[in-house]
N, C-alpha and C positions, 0 to 999 in steps of 0.2 A: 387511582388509589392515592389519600393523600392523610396524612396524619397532619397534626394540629395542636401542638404544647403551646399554650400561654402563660409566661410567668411573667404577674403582673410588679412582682417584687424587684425586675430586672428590667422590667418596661421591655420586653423581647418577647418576639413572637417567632417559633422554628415551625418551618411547614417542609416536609418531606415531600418530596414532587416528583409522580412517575409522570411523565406527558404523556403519554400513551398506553391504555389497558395492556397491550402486548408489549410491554417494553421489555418484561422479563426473556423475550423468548428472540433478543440477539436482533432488534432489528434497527435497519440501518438506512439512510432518507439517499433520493437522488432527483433530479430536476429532469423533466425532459427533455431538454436540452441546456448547453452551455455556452457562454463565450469569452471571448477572451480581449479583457482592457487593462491598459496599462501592464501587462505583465503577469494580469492574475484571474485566476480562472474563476469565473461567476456562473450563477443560476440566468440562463436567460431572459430578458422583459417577457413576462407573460406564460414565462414557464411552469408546469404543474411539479406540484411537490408527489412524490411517489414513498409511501417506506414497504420497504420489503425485506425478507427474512435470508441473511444468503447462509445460513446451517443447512437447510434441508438439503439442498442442490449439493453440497458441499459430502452429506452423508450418501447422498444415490450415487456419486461418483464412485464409492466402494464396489459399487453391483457388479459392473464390468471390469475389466484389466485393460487398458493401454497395451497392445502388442500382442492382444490374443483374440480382442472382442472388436468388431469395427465401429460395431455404433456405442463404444466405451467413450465417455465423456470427463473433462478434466477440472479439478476444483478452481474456485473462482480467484485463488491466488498465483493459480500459475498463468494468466491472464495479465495481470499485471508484470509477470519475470519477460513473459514475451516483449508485452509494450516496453519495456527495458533496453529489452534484446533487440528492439525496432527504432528507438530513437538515434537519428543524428543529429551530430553537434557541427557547428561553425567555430573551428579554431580563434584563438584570440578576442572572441567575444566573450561577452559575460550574458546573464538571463535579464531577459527575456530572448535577447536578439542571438543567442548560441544557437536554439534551438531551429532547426528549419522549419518552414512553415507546413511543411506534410508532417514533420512530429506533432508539431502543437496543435496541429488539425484530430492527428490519430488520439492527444491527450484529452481532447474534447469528445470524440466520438467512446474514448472507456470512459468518460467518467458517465454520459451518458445513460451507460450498461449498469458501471458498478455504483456510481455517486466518488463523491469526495473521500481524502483518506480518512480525517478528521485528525490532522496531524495535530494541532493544537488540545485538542482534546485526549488526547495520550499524553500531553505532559502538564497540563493545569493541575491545580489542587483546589484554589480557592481564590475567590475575588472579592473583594470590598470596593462598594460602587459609591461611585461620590454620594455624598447624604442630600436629601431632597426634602420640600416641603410638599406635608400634602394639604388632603382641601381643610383642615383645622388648623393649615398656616405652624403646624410643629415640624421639627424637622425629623427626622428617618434616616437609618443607613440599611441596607440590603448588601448581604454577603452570600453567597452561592458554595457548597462547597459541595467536593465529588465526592460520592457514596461510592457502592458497589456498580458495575453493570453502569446504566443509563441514568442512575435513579439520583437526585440531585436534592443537596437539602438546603432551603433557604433559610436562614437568622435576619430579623428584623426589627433593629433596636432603634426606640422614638427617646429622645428626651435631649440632651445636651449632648450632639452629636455633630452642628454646624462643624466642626472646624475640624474633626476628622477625614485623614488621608483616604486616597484611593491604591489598592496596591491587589497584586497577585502573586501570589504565591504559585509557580513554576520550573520546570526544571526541562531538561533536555532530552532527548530520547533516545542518548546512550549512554543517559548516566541519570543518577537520580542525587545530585546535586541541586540542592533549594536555593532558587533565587526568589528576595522579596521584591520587587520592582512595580513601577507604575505602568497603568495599562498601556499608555503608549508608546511601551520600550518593546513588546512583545505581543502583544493582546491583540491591540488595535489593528494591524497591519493581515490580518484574517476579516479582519470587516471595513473593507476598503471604502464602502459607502459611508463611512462615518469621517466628517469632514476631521482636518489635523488638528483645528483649535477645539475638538469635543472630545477626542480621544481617551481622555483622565476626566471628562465629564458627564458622559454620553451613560444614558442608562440602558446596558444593555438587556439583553433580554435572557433567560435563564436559557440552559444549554438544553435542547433535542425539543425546545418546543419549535412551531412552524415561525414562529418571529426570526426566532433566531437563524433556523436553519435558511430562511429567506435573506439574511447580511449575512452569514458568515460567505467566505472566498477563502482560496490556497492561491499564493504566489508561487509560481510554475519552480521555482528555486527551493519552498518548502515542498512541495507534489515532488520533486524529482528527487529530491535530497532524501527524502524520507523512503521513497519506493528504491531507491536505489540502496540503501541502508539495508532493507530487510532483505530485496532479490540479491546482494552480494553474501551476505549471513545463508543464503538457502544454498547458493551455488557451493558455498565452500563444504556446508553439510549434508552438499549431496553427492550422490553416486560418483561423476566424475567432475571432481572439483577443479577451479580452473589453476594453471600454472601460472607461480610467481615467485620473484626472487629470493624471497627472504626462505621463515620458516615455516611450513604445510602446517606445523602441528600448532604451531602458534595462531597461527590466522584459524584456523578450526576452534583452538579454546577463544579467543573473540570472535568470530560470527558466533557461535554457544551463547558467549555475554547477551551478544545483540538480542537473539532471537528473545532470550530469556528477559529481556528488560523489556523489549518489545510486549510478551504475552503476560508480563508480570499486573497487568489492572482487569485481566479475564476472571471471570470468578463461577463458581458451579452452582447453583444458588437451588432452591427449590419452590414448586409451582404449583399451582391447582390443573388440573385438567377439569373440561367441561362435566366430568363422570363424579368429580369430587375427589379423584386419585389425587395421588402427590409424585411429582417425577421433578428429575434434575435437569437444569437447563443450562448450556452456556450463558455467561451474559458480558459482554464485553462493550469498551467506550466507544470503540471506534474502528471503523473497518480495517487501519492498519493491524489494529490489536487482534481484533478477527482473523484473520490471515496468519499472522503468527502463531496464534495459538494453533489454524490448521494444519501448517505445514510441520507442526511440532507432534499435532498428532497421527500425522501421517508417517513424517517419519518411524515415530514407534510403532505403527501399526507393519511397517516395514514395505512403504511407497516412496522411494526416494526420488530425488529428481533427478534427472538425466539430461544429455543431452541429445539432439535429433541428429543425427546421422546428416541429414539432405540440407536443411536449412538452419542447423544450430541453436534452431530454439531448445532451451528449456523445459523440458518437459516431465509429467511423474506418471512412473508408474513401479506395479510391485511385481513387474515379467524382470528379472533380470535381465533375458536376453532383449529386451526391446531396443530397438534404434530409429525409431519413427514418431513425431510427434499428433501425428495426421495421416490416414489414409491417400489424401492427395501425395505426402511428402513419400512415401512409400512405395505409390506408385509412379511419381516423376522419378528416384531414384534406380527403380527398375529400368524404366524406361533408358536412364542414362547408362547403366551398365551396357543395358543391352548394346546401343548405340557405338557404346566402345569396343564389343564382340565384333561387332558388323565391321568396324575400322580397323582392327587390329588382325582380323579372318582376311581381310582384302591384300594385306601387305607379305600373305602368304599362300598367293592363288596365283604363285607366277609372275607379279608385276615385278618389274625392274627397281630393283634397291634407290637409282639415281632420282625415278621419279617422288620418293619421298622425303625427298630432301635432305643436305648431310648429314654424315652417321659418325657418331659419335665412337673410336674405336677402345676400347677397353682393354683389351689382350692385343698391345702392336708385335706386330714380328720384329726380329730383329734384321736390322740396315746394314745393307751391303757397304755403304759409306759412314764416312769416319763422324757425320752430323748426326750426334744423338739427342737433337732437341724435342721434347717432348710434345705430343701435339694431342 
């Protein structure tokens, strides 16, 4: 779908740009594989581009309950709270080299599954691309700005434009703080194939087409910084938020902030269906924003997140009593009670106290001697 205004009085041409028939309906790209250079995570040589849709998967998780249903399945955000819950760091280092090499292996095998966050893409507004001649030898500037959803609208001004800047308009993704700056301050460093001296020159390609999604990269610094952003904002507004110094109530109204700035570029939009019906759809930029806006409707729907009893992961469900992220974790912690009956049933079938080694006395008698030192 593409709209098309020329106004020749402005020498400018606006073209609306969906890259994809289905872009309306929340969908989000991933490579079939990844690797990791320099520090930043890429689409594989040779890897296929995939988009797929992660709403659906997201709704069928409703069906079953965590904690009641075994074959109950869990939305595609708390998947990343685990990968969270699963990284280790290497003290005094910085990133790339923090991360041990089974993390940044585990970061490669989700992205994988889910694709990139599209961190960059959650905080763009708009870009002006160095200006270019075409083949009539006149010069051009192209500016990209974000729409709703996916949907991106190009301006394309010819005439006496040589000597205009290149710059973007961006802000951060816990604040909505406008920075004007050049592409190489912020931009660039998501498209690591683009050598440093083209950076503020380099034409890049419009956002969610295959050009683009084939350069764009996350430096494992923005992946983690950002996933760790929203999985801290989920933990604190969820069931059993984690303990910390300060104030509980305070950390709860900022995770709130986050989540809400997080979901704040999702938008409800409406669609044809194949029948010629009209229905509402999410549409959001970026799989972070995805996420966000899930966990947000989860919440209300009253699926909080919890955490697992056996192995600590994070997990949601709307059983209150649940304590199990996983049927295996439910049944290894069986198994370990059990284990503990059997040990604790032994040390009361007659064996000798000395055999299990010193006993700690609670209740001493009191000492015939005048030494009342406490033991």
């Amino acid at each position: 779908m593409s709209l098309y205004i020329d106004k020749t009085m402005h020498r400018q041409r606006r073209q609306k740009i969906v890259p994809r028939g289905g872009a309306t309906e929340g969908d989000w790209w991933r490579f079939s594989s990844y690797r990791m250079k320099d520090g930043c995570i890429l689409p594989d040589r040779g890897a296929s581009l995939q988009w797929y849709d992660p709403w659906p998967s997201f709704q069928h998780t409703r069906a079953l309950t965590i904690g009641q249903a075994p074959a109950a399945t869990q939305p595609g955000y708390q998947s990343l709270m685990k990968l969270v819950h699963q990284l280790e760091y290497i003290p005094g280092r910085r990133y790339p080299d923090c991360l041990t090499p089974s993390s940044q292996a585990r970061i490669l095998e989700w992205c994988q599954q889910y694709g990139l966050l599209g961190v960059l893409l959650s905080r763009w507004e708009s870009i002006s691309l160095a200006p270019q001649r075409d083949d009539a030898d006149h010069w051009a500037q192209r500016r990209y700005f974000r729409g709703f959803g996916q949907v991106v609208q190009v301006h394309e001004t010819k005439g006496d434009v040589k000597g205009r800047k290149t710059s973007v308009l961006i802000h951060g993704l816990s604040d909505l703080t406008l920075k004007d700056e050049s592409p190489a301050t912020t931009w660039s460093r998501f498209f690591p194939q683009v050598g440093v001296s083209e950076c503020d020159t380099f034409v890049y390609p419009p956002p969610y087409t295959d050009e683009f999604c084939a350069l764009y990269g996350e430096r494992l610094m923005d992946f983690c910084n950002a996933a760790k952003l929203l999985v801290r904002a989920m933990l604190h507004l969820g069931g059993n938020p984690p303990q910390i110094n300060g104030d509980p109530e305070l950390a709860r109204e900022q995770a709130l902030d986050a989540i809400n700035l997080l979901r704040r570029p999702v938008a409800s939009v409406l669609d044809f269906e194949p029948d010629g019906s009209v229905n509402p759809r999410r549409v959001a930029p970026s799989l972070l924003a995805s996420f966000a806006d899930m966990f947000a409707q989860d919440l209300v729907y009253g699926r909080p997140t919890l955490q697992c009893t056996c192995c600590g992961t994070p997990f949601v469900s709307s059983a209150y009593q649940a304590q199990y992220c996983s049927v295996p974790c439910r049944l290894r912690e069986q198994k370990r009670r059990l284990r503990a009956q059997e040990t604790g049933s032994s040390g009361l079938s007659g064996e000798p106290l000395s055999s299990l080694g010193p006993q700690e006395c609670y209740f001493p008698t009191p000492s015939s001697s005048d030494d009342s030192t406490a033991h």
